[in-house]
C-alpha positions as semicolon CSV with decimal commas, in nm:
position;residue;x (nm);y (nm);z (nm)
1;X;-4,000;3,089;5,197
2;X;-3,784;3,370;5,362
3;X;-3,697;3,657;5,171
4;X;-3,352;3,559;5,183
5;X;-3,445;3,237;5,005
6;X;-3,621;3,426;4,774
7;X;-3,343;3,621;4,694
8;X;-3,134;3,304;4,651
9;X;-3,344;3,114;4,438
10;X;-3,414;3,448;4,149
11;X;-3,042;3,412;4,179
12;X;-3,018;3,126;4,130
13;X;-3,304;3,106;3,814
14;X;-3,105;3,440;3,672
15;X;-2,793;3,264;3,700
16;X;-2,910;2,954;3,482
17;X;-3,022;3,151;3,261
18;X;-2,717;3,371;3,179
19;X;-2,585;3,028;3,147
20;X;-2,806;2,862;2,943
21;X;-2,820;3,186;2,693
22;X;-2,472;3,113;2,539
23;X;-2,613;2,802;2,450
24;X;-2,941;2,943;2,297
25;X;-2,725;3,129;2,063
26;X;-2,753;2,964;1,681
27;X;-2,507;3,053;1,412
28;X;-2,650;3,051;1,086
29;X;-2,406;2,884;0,789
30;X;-2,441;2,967;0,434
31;X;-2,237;2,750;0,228
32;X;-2,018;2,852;-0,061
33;X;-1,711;2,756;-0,326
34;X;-1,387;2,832;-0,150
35;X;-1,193;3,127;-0,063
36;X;-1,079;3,341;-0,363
37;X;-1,480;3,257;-0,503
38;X;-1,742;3,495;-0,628
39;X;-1,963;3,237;-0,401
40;X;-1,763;3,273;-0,137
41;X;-1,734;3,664;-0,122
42;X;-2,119;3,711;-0,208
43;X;-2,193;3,475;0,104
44;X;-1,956;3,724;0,314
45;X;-2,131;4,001;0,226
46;X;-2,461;3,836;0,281
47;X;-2,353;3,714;0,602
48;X;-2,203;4,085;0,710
49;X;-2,561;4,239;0,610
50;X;-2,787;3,945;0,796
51;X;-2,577;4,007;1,095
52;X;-2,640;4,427;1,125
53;X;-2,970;4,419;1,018
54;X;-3,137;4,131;1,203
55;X;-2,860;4,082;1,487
56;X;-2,833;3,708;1,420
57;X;-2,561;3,531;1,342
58;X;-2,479;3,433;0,989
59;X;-2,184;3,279;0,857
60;X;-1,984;3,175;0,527
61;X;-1,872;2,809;0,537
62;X;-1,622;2,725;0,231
63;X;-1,660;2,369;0,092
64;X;-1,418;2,262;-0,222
65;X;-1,698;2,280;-0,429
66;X;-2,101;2,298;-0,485
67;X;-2,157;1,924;-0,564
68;X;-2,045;1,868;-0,174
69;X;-2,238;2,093;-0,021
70;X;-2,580;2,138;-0,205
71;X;-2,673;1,823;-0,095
72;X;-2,590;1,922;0,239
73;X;-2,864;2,171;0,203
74;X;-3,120;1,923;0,112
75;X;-3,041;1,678;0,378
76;X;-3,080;1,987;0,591
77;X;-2,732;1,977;0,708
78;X;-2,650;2,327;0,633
79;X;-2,905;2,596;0,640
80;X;-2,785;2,788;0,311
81;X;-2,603;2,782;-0,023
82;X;-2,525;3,005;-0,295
83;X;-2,523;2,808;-0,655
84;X;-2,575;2,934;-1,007
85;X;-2,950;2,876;-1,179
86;X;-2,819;2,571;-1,381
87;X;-2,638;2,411;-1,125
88;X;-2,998;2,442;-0,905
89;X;-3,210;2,282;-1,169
90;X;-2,919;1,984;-1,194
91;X;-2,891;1,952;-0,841
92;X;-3,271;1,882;-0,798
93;X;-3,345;1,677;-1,098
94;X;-3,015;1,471;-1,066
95;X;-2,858;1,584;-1,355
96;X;-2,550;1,709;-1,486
97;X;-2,265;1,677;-1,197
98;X;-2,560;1,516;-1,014
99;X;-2,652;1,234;-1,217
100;X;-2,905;0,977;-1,015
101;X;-2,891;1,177;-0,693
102;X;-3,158;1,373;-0,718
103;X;-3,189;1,663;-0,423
104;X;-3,535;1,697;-0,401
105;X;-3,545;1,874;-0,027
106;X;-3,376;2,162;-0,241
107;X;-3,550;2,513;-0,233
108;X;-3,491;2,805;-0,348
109;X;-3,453;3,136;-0,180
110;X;-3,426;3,409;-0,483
111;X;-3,175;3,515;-0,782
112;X;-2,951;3,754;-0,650
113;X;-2,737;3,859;-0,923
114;X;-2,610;3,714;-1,282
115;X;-2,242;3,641;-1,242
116;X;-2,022;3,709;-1,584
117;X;-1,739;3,421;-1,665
118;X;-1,520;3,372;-1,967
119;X;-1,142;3,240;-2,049
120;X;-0,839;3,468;-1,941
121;X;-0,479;3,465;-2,033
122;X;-0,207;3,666;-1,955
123;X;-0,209;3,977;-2,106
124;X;0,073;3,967;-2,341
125;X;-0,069;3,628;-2,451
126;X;-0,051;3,569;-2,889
127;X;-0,411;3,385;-2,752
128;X;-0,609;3,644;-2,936
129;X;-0,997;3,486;-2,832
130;X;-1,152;3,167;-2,737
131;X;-1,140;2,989;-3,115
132;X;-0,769;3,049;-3,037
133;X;-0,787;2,801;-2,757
134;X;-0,797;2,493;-3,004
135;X;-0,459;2,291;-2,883
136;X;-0,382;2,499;-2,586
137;X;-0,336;2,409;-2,265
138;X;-0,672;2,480;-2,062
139;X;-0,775;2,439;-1,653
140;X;-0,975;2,150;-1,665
141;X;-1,163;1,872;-1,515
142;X;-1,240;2,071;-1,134
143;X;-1,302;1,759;-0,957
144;X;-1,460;1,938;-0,669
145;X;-1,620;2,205;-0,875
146;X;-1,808;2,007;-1,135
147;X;-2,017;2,314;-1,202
148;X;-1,718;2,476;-1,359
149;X;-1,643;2,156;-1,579
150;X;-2,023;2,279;-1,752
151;X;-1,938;2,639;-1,751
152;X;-1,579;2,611;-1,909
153;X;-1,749;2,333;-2,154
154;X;-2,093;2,644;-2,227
155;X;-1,827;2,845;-2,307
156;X;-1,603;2,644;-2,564
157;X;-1,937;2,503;-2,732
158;X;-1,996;2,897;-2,751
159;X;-1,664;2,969;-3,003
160;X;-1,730;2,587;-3,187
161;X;-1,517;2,424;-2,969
162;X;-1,510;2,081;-2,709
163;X;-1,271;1,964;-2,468
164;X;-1,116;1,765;-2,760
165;X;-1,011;2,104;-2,915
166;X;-0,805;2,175;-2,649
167;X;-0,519;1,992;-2,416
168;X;-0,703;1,975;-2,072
169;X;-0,474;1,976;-1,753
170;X;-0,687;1,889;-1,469
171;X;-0,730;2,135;-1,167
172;X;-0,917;2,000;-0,850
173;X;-1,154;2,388;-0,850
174;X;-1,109;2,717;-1,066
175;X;-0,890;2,881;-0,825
176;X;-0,629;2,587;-0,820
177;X;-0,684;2,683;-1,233
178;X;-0,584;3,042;-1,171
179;X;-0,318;3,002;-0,951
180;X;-0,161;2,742;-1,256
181;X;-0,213;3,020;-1,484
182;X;-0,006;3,253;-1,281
183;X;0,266;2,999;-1,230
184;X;0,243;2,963;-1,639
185;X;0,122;2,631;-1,625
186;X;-0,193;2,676;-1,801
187;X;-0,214;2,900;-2,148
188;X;-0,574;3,005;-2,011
189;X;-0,787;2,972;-1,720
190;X;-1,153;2,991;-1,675
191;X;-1,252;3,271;-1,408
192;X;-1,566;3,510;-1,316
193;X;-1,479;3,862;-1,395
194;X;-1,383;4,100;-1,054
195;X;-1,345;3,787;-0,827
196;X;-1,042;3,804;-0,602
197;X;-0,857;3,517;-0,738
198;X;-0,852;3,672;-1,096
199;X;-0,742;4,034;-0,912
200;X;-0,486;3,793;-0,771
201;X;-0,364;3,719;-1,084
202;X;-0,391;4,061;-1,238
203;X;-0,149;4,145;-0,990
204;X;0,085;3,888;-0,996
205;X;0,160;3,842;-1,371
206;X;0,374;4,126;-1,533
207;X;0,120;4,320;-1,746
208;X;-0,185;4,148;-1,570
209;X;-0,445;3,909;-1,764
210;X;-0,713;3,951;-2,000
211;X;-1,061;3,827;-2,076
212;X;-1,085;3,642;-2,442
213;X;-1,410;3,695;-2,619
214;X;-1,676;3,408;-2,694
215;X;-1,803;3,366;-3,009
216;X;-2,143;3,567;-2,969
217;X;-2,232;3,515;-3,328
218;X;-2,583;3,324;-3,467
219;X;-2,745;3,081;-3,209
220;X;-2,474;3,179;-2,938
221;X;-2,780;3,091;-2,649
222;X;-2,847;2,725;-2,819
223;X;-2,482;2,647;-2,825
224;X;-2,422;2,776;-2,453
225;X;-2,818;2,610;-2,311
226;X;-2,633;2,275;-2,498
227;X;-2,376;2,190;-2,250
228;X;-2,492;2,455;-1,960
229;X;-2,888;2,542;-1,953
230;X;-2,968;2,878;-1,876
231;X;-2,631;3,053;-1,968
232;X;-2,664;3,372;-2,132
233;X;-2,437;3,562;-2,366
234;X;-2,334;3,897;-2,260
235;X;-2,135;4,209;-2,362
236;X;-1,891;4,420;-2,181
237;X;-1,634;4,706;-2,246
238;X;-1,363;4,842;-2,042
239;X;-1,398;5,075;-1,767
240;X;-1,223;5,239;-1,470
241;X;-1,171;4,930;-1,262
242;X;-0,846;4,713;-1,383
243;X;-1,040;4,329;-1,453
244;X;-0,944;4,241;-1,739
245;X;-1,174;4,352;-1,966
246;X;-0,945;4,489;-2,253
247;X;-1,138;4,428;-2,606
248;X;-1,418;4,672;-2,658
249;X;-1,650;4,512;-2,689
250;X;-1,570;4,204;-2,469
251;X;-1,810;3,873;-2,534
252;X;-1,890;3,670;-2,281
253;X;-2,107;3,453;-2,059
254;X;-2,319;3,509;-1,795
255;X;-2,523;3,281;-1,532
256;X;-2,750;3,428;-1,235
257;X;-2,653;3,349;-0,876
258;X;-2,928;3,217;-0,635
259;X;-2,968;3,134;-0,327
260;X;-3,098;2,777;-0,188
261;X;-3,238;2,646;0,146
262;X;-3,353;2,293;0,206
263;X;-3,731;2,188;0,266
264;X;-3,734;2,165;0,665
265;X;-3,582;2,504;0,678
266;X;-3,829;2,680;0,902
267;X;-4,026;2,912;0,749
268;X;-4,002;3,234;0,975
269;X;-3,595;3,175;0,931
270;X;-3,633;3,187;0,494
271;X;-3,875;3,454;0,556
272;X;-3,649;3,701;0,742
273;X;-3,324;3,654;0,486
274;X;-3,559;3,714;0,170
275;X;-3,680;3,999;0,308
276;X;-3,372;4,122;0,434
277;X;-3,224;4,127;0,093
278;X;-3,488;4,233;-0,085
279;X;-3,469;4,536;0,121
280;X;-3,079;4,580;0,164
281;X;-2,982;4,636;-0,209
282;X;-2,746;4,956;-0,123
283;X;-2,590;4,760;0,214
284;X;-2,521;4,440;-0,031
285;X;-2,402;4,650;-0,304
286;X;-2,171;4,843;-0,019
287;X;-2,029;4,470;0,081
288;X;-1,977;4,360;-0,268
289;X;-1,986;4,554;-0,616
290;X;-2,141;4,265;-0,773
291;X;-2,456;4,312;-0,574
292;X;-2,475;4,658;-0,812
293;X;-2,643;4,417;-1,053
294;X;-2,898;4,294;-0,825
295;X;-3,234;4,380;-0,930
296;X;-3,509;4,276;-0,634
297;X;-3,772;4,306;-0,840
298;X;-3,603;4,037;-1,052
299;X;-3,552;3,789;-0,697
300;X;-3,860;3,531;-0,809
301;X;-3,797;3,404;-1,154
302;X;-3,884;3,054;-1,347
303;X;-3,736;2,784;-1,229
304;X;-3,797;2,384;-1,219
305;X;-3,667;2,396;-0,858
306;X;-3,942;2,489;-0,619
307;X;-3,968;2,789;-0,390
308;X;-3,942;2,797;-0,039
309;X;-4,236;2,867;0,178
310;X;-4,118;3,137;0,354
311;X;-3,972;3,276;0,041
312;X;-4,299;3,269;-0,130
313;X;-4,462;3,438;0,202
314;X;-4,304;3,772;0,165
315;X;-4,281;3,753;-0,262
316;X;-4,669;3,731;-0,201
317;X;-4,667;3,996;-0,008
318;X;-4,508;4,195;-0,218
319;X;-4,694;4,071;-0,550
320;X;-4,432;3,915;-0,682
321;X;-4,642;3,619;-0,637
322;X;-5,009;3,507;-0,637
């Protein structure tokens, strides 16, 4: 071969694979709850943090709720998911919003961060705490949210109260219950404290909204765990940032996000994003508040679903396993 074909045929090989690298590239997906979502703003800042430090591509992809896309993740149709502890353990038993579909392909990744909820009205609202609610009209049903249907039914059981108590007017996800409460539609919606929908509201309903305190008193745990296991009570005052926590003290419910990978995942790929977090803690916490309260020490806790194997690679590398 001449050197002239030689020079035509590396040009040729060079050429293909410029082409072909395009191709090569994979974008990562990490499913969430929709826009205006503590899931979906958590997977953003994941996302933003996977894509600096490891130079991948990551990506948030908004379904209408959990119940469609966890079981993506176990048919290994999406790589990620961000879901709340309870919603986990239903989603691989086939219980709850899952009932006979078990999802056993599901694995976990790590906790990230708990994730505090409760009832808000508007501010100026005679609604004076959640024993109030009894005969209101409440957000309801979230037909393609179902895990919000548990957490809005934790948190009456908390104050004595069912969805007979109150006058339910069905929303298809929370945020379709927030915007009702701004349009007055609704006497109280259910919402996760700091998420962008309920800064939505606090800014578009004259004298903003405010969080209504749970019952916290006697077996609060047993009466949350009844309708939504692994809810926790928790407390909370006001403080500089306008989100609706008025009442000092403020009682309300908590529930820790995780994150979830199916089976076939490969290993190297689960590997990289838990120790990616584990390490990023001041990078998350720069991309979302919220991630103040994640503890990485805290990322491998008890759980009926299963670990991943890559997860469980680095925890046992850094004891947090055996």
């Amino acid at each position: 071969m001449t050197k002239r074909s030689l020079s035509i045929f590396a040009g040729l090989v060079l050429g293909a694979a410029a082409l072909a690298a395009p191709a090569a590239a994979q974008t990562t997906s990490i499913g969430t709850n929709p826009q205006g979502s503590l899931f979906y703003t958590t997977g953003t800042a994941i996302a933003s943090v996977m894509n600096e430090k490891t130079g991948e591509q990551y990506r948030v992809a908004p379904f209408g709720g959990s119940s469609t896309y966890l079981p993506m993740v176990s048919r290994g149709e999406l790589e990620f998911g961000l879901t709340n502890s309870a919603e986990a353990a239903f989603a691989y038993q086939g219980e709850g919003m899952f009932e006979g579909t078990a999802n056993e392909n599901l694995r976990l990744v790590g906790s990230l961060f708990p994730a505090i909820n409760g009832f808000m009205v508007r501010a100026d609202s005679d609604i004076k705490d959640a024993a109030d609610l009894a005969g209101r009209r409440v957000a309801s049903e979230f037909t393609a949210g179902r895990t919000f249907h548990y957490l809005t039914g934790a948190a009456l059981a908390a104050s004595g109260l069912t969805w007979d108590d109150v006058t339910p007017v069905p929303v298809p996800q929370y945020v379709a219950g927030i915007d009702m409460l701004i349009d007055g539609r609704v006497d109280a919606a259910y919402a996760t404290v700091g998420v962008a929908a309920a800064q939505r509201a606090m800014a578009s309903i004259s004298g903003g909204i405010r969080f209504l305190s749970l019952d916290h008193s006697g077996n609060v745990e047993e009466r949350m765990n009844s309708v939504m296991p692994t809810a926790e009570p928790v407390t909370m005052s006001p403080g500089e940032v306008e989100n609706g926590i008025v009442e000092d003290p403020t009682y309300l419910m908590q529930m820790q996000f995780v994150l979830v990978a199916g089976a076939d995942m490969p290993e190297e790929e689960v590997y990289q994003i838990t120790k990616t977090l584990h390490e990023s803690k001041s990078d998350l916490a720069a991309a979302l508040g919220a991630f103040n309260r994640f503890d990485p020490s805290n990322m491998m806790t008890d759980s009926p679903v299963p670990y991943h194997e890559g997860a469980l690679r680095y925890y046992r590398e850094i004891g947090l396993a055996e």
